[in-house]
N, C-alpha and C positions, 0 to 999 in steps of 0.2 A: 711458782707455776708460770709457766710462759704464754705469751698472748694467744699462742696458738693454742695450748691445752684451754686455755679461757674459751677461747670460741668453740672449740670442739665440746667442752661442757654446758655452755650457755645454747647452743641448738639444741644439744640433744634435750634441755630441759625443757625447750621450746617444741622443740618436738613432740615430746611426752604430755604435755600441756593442752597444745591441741587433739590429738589422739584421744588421749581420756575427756576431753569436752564432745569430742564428734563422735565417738563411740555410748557416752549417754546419752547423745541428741536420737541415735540412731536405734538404742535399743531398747531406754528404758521409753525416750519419748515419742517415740514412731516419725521422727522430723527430720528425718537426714540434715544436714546442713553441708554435707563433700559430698563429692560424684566417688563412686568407686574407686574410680582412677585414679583420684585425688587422693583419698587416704591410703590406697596402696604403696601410693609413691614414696609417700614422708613416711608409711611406715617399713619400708624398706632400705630409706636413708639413714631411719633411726638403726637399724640393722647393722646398716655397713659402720655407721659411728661406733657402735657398741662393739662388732667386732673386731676394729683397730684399735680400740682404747676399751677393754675389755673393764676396767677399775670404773666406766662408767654405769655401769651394770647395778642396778639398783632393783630391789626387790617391790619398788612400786612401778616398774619402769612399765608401758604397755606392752613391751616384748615378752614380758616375763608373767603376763597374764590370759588369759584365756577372754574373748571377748565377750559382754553381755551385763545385765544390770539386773539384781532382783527386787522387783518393787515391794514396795511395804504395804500395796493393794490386796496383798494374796498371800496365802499362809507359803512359809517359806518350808522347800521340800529338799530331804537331803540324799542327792543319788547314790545307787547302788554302787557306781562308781566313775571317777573323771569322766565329765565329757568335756573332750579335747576340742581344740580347734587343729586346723590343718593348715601347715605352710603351705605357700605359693609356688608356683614358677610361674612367673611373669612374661615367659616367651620358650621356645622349643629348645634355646640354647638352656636356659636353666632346666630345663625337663630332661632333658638328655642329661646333664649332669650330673640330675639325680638318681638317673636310672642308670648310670654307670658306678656310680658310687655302692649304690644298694646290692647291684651286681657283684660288684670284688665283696663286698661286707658278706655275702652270702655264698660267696667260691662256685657264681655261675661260668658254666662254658657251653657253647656250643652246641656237646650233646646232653646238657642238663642245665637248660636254660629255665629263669628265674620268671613263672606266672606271673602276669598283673591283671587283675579287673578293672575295667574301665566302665565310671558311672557318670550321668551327667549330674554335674553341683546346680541343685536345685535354690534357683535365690529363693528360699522362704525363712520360717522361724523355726529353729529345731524344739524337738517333742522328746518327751520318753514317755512308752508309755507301761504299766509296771503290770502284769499279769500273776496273780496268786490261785492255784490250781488249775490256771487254764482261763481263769473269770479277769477282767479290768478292772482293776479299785483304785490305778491311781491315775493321771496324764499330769506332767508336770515339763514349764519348758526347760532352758537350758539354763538360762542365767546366768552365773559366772563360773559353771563349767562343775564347783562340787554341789551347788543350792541351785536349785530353782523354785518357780512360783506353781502353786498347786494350782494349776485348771480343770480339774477334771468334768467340774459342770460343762463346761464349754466345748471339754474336749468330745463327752457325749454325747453334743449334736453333731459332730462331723459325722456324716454319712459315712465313710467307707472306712471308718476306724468300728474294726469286730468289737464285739460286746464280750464275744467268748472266742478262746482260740479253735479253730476248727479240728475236727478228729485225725485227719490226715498229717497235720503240725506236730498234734499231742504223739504222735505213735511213732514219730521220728524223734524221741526224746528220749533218753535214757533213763530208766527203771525210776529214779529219782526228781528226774526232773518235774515230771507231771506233776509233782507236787511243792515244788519248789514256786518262786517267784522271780519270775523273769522280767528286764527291762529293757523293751525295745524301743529303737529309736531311730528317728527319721526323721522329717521335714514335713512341717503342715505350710501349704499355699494357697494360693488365691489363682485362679485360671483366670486368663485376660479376658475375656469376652464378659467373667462377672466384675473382672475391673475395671472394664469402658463402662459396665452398667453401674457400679458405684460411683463413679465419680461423673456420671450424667445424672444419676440423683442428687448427687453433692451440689454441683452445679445449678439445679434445677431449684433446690431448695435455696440460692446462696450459703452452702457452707463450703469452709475449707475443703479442697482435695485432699487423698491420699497422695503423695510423690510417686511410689511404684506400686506395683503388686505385691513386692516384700512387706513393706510396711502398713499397705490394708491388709494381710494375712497378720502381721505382728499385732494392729489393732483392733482386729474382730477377734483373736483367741483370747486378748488379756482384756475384755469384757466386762465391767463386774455383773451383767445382768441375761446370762446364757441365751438370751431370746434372740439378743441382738447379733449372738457368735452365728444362732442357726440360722439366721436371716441371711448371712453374708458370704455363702456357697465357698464353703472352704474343704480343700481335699487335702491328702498326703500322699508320702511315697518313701516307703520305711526301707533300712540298708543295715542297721546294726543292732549290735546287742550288748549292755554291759559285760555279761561274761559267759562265753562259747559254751564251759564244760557242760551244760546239761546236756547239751547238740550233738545227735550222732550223725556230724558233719565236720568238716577238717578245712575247710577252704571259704571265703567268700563270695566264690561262684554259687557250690551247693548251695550256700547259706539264705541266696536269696530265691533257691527254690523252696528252701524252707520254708520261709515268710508268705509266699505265697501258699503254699499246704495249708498256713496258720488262717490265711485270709486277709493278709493285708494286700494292701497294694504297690505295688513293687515297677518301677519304671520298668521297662519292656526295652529302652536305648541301653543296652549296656552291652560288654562282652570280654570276652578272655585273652588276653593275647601272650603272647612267648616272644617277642621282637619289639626294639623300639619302631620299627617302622611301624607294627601293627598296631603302636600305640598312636601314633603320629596319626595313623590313618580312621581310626576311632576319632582324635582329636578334629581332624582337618571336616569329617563327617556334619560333626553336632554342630562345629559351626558355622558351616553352610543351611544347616538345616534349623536352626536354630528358630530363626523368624517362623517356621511353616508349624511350630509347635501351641500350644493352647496353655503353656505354663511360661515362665520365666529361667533362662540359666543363662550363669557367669563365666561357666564353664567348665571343665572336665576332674573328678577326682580320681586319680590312679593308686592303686590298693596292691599291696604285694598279697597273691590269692592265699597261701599257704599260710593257716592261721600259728603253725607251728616255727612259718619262720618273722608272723609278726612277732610274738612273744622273743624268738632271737634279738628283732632289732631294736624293741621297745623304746621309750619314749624320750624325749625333752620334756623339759619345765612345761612345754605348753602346748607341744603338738606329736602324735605318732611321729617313728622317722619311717615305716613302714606308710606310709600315704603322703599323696603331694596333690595341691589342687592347680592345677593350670589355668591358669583365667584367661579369659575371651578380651583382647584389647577394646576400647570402647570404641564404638563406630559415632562419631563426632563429626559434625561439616561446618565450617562457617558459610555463612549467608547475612544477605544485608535486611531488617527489617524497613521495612518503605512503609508502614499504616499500622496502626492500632486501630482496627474497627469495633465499635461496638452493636454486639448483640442481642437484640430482645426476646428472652425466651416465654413458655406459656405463660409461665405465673410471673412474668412481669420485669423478672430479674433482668438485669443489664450486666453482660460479661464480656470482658476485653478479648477482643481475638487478638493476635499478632497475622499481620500477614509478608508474606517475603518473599526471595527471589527462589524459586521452585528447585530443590534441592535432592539428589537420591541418597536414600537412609537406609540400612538394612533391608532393602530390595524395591523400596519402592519409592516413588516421588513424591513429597507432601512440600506443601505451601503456605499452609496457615496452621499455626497451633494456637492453644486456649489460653489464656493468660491470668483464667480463672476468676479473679476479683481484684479490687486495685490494692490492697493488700500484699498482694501477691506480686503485684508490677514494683511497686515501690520497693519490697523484702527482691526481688531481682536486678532491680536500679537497671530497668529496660528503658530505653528510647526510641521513637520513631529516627529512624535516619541510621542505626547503631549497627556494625557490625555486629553479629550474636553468633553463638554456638548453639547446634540443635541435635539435640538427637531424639530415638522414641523408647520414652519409658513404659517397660514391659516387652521392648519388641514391638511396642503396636501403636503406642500412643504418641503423635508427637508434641516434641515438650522442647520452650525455649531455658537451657542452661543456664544463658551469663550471656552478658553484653563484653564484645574486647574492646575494655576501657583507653585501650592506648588507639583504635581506632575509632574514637569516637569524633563526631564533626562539633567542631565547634560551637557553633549554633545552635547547638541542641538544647532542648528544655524536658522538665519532666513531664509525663503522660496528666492529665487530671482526667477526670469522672466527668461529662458533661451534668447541667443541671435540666438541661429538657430531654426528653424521647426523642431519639431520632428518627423513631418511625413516625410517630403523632405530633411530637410539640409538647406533651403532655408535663406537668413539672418531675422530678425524680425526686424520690424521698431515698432515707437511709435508717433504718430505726434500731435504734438503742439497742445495743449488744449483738445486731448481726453487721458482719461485713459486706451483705449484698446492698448495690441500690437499686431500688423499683421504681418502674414505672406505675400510676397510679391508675391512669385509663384504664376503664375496663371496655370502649370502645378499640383500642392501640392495636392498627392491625396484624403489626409485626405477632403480636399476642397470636392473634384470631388466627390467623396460619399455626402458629408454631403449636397453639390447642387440636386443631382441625388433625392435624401430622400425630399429633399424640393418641386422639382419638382410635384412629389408624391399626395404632402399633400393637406387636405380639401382645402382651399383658393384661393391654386394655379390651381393645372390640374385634381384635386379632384379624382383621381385614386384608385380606393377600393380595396384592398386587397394587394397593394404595399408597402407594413411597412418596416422597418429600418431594420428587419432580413434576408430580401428576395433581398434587396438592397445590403447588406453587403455580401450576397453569390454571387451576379451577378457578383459585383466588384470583388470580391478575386477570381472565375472563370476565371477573365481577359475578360467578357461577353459585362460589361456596363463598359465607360469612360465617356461619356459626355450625355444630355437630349434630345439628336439626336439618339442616341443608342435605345431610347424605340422604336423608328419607321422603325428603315432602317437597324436595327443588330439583335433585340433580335427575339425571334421564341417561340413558346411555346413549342416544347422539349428541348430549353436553361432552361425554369421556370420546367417542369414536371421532369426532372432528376435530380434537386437540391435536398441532402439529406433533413428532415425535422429536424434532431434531436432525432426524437422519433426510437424506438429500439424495434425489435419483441415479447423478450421476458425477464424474468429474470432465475438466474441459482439457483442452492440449497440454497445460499448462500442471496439471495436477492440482486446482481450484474446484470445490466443491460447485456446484450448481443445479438450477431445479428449482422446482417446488418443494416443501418441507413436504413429509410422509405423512399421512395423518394418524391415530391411532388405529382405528380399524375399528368395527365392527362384532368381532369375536372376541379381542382383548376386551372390549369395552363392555360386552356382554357376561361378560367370566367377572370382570369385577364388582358388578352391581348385582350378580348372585352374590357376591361374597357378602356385601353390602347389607343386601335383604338375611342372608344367615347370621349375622351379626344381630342381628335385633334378639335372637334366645340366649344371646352368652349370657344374661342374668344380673342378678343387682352387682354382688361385687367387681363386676368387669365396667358395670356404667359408674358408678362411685369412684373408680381407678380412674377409667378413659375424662369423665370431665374436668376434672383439675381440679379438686378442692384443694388449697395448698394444705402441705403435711402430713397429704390422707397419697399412700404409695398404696404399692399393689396387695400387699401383705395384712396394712391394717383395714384398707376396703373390703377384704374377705373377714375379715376380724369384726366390722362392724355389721357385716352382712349374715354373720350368726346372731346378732343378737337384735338386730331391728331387720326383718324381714321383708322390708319393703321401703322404697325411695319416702310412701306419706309416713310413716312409722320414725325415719330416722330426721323428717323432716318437721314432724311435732314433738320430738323429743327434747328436752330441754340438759343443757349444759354441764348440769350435775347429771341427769343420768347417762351422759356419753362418757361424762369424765370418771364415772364410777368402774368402767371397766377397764381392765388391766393393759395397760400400753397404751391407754387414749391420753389421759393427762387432761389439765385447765387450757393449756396453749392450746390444746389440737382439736379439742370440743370447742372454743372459740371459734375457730378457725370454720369448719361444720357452718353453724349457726350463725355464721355473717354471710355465708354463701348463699344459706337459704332466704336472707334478707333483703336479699337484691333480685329486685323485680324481674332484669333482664334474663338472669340464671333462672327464676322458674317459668317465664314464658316460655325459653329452650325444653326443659322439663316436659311442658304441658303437652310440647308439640312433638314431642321423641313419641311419647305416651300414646296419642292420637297416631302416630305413624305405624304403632302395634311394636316398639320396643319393652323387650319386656323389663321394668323395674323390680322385682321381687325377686326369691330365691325359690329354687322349684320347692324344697319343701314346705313353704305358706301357702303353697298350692295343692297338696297333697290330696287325695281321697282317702287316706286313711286316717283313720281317730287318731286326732293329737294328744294321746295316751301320756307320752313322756314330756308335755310340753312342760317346761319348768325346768326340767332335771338335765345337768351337763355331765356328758360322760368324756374320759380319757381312755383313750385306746392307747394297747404297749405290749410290746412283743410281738413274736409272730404266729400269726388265726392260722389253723389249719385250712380251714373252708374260704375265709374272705382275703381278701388283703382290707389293710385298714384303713384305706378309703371307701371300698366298696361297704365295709363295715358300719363308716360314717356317714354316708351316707343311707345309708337303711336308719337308723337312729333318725336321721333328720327329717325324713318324710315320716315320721311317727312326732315329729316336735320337738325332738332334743335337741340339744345344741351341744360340739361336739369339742374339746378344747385339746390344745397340744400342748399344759401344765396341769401338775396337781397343785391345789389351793384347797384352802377351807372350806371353799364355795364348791368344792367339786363334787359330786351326790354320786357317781360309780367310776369304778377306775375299773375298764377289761382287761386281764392280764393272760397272755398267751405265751408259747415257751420262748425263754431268753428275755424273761422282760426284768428289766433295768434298776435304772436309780428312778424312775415316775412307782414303779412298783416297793420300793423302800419307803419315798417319801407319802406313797398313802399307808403305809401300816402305820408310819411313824406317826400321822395326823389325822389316823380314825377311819382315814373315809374309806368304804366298803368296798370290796374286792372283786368282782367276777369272773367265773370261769370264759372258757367260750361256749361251752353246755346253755351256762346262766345267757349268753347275748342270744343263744338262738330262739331260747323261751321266751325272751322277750320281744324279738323279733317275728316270733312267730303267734303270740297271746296280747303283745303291746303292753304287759304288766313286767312289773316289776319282781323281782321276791321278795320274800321280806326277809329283813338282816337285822 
């Protein structure tokens, strides 16, 4: 063997090496460890090796595999048939090559030119999901293309995945098929606006971030504990089907009018074209528009429409040769980082920001991104003074990549953690088994702000026009200190004589000048309505808006069905928070030190005395607490209610209303289309109701008897 075949073997095995280590980081363990770019590259190098020295070609090789991992967390499910993956074109010259290629394989000309659908490659986690007479019994993801992992719990909290195929689907199906078992498939994601909000909870809490929207969608479906899948606002967007024949449809265009008939959801960017230009011109579209979108893509799949002449060109070891994905180059800038600031947020946490020389990214200029925890500084081997790579993960977020080690200054040292507050002085703890460090003051103003801002916000006391600039002048006024201040201190000529920023006029020179604007009069009166309407949002919006650590918006409402009132969850003791489901020992802790601290219930006292209301309307009810004791689950769809309005009626009678079935749960309402919660009460006893049975009871306050 000659030195040369030696290196040409010892890469490729290098190759292969890395590839299967960054493809389990990426899929069984949701951790990327390469940028896109990255593993594209080397796995396109291993390509060209393989194709010049074809005897390198090994049946573990990653070219010759389908990508994905199935974990031993989830019962292993076996599809109805390959899901493939798709080759690349990594630029328009390989795209065109492919479309000419496909063209001769298919004897197009001119006037019987060769269809393609054009869809956007949505980066999430591919799904199947498996339909028998029309009904969902199974969701399982991809895995390594023949096995995947059975989700189906998880996959039935995603909202806009049907329960049942709709009638307009079934009746476009051939005589057979309605009764047949269909498996379709598509892509479950995570929309960015709930990825900036998970990973400002991550944040908030000190835990790790997700890296992209791909991998929070991969780690809320592979779940083991379904609650947390529905908590984590996950959607799809379905494009295929393991096998066409039931379909009285012939093309891929139809096919996704199908899907939609059936009820799924089906991206709305797509189209048909007959030209490479037209393809070019679809392509050149999505990625201009790319950023202005509310999901994440890589870039463009192109689908030869004619499913007559997929079955013609059928497949490779690992991918359709009938589809090609075109990927989106990665939008990368170097920039120099000059500071690692640290931030103190509500609850104390201290998180490295990077800041740098202001840079445009996918449309817009950003200058500082998160650096999340020092963990995370060090796993990047970032330095003040470092040239870095930055781009925004999801399109939206920015995120420092990598330091360029070859320009790094000499002089440089690694980042450390300071040991005081830099807003107080205060010392900084770190405690066993989390990666965040805290600040301990519960005086630390940086806190006291960053509370005040939170108070504020949608979720909590949902206050409009109360934003972080108008929060940061009350504070530096000396105006606002604590979430008691919006009601018993502040005044609207505290808000109308804050400067705004903005400046009367400019001078020769095009120099700002003047006196600042003040806020005005009317803006300031519009807020401190909002202010005063904020006092009825209710207990679980005050439990969210004050910052108990550990207590988010989800389990504040969770705690607000079963203690009724701020003194109810404030004499309750440890075991019985930690007895209900999703509370846990840590997070009833967490509760019960709050209320310990003299400062937190003087604020209390003085919300209280302002006329904030701490309770949930229904402890306040006029009507007989008939049902108090008994939890009911609501499932499917009420003719007369929707199933809030539903629960809500239950709760001003005393019930308490839950989104699982459990042993503890004393009536389940079941209305049509209702689910696996309607399975899992038959199978564990507990009693069934019509919606005849809710309106009797809605209407008598009794129960029946069963």
């Amino acid at each position: 063997m000659s030195e040369a075949e030696k290196s040409f073997r010892s890469r490729a095995a290098e190759l292969n090496r890395i590839l299967n280590h960054a493809a389990y980081a990426y899929y069984a363990l949701d951790a990327p460890e390469l940028t896109d770019a990255e593993f594209d590259r080397l796995l396109v190098e291993l390509q060209g090796i393989e194709a010049a020295h074809p005897e390198l070609i090994v049946p573990e090789s990653y070219t010759q595999r389908v990508g994905g991992y199935v974990s031993e967390q989830f019962e292993p499910v076996t599809h109805a048939a390959r899901m493939y993956s798709i080759d690349d074109a990594m630029n328009l010259e390989e795209l065109d090559a492919w479309l000419a290629r496909t063209d001769e394989a298919l004897g197009a000309s001119k006037t019987h030119p060769v269809a393609y659908t054009c869809e956007l490659k949505i980066d999430g986690l591919g799904i199947a999901l498996t339909y028998t007479e029309g009904q969902l019994v199974r969701g399982a993801t991809r895995g390594d293309g023949a096995t995947g992992e059975n989700v189906t719990a998880n996959a039935l909290t995603i909202k806009d995945i049907p329960r049942a195929l709709a009638p307009a689907g079934l009746a476009r199906l051939r005589d057979e098929g309605a009764h047949l078992s269909l498996e379709v498939r598509g892509e479950v994601y995570m929309p960015k606006h709930s990825f900036v909000r998970l990973n400002e909870d991550a944040d908030a809490a000190g835990k790790q971030p997700f890296a992209n929207p791909r991998n929070a969608a991969a780690g809320s479906l592979r779940q083991k504990d379904p609650k947390v899948t529905a908590h984590r606002d996950l959607e799809t967007f379905m494009y295929a089907i393991a096998d066409e024949a039931p379909l009285q449809v012939d093309s891929q265009w139809k096919f996704l009018s199908w899907l939609r008939d059936c009820g799924f959801s089906v991206n709305t960017h797509a189209a048909r074209c007959v030209s490479a230009q037209e393809v070019h011109d679809f392509c050149k579209r999505a990625l201009e528009e790319r950023s202005e979108l509310d999901y994440d893509i890589d870039g463009v799949v192109v689908k030869v429409d004619s499913f007559a002449y997929q079955e013609e060109l059928g497949f490779t070891s690992r991918a359709p040769r009938w589809a090609i994905a075109f990927k989106f180059p990665p939008e990368e800038k170097q920039t120099v980082l000059r500071e690692i600031r640290i931030q103190v947020g509500r609850t104390g946490v201290l998180t490295p920001v990077a800041e740098f020389d202001p840079v445009v990214v996918a449309g817009s200029t950003i200058a500082r991104a998160t650096l999340h925890n020092i963990d995370e500084v060090h796993r990047k081997n970032v330095r003040e003074g470092d040239t870095i790579i930055v781009h925004k993960a999801g399109d939206v977020i920015p995120e420092v990549v990598r330091p360029v080690l070859e320009k790094r200054p000499l002089n440089s040292k690694p980042f450390m953690m300071p040991t005081v507050c830099p807003s107080c002085g205060s010392p900084v703890v770190k405690e066993e088994g989390e990666v965040a460090y805290r600040c301990v003051s519960i005086d630390c103003p940086a806190q006291a702000t960053e509370r005040l801002i939170h108070w504020g916000s949608r979720k909590a006391m949902d206050i409009d026009g109360l934003g972080e600039e108008l929060v940061n002048k009350l504070v530096a006024n000396g105006i606002l200190s604590d979430v008691a201040d919006f009601y018993d201190k502040l005044t609207v000529s505290d808000i109308a004589e804050l400067p705004t920023g903005r400046f009367y006029e400019t001078d020769t020179d095009g120099h700002l000048s003047g006196d600042p604007i003040p806020t005005g009069l009317t803006i300031a009166e519009k807020i401190m309505t909002q202010i005063q309407e904020s006092k009825t949002r209710g207990l679980a919006r005050v439990l969210f808006g004050i910052g108990i650590r550990h207590v988010g918006a989800n389990m504040a409402a969770l705690l607000a069905q079963y203690f009724h009132s701020i003194q109810e969850l404030q004499l309750a003791t440890e075991e019985q928070m930690a007895a209900i489901s999703g509370v846990g020992p840590k997070m009833a802790k967490s509760i019960k030190e709050f209320f310990l601290i003299p400062e937190n219930i003087a604020v209390l006292e003085r919300l209280r005395v302002a006329g904030v209301v701490m309770e949930e309307a229904d402890a306040t009810s006029d009507k007989p607490q008939t049902l108090s004791g008994l939890t009911f689950v609501l499932t499917g769809t009420l003719e007369h209610y929707t199933r809030d309005e539903a629960g809500a009626l239950l709760k001003e009678r005393g019930a308490k209303v839950s989104g699982s079935v459990s042993k503890k749960t004393s009536f389940v309402v079941a209305g049509e289309a209702a689910g696996s919660k309607l399975t899992k009460a038959v199978s564990l006893g507990v009693p069934v109701l019509s919606e005849a049975d809710l309106e009797r009871i809605l209407e008598t306050g009794e129960v029946p008897a069963v």
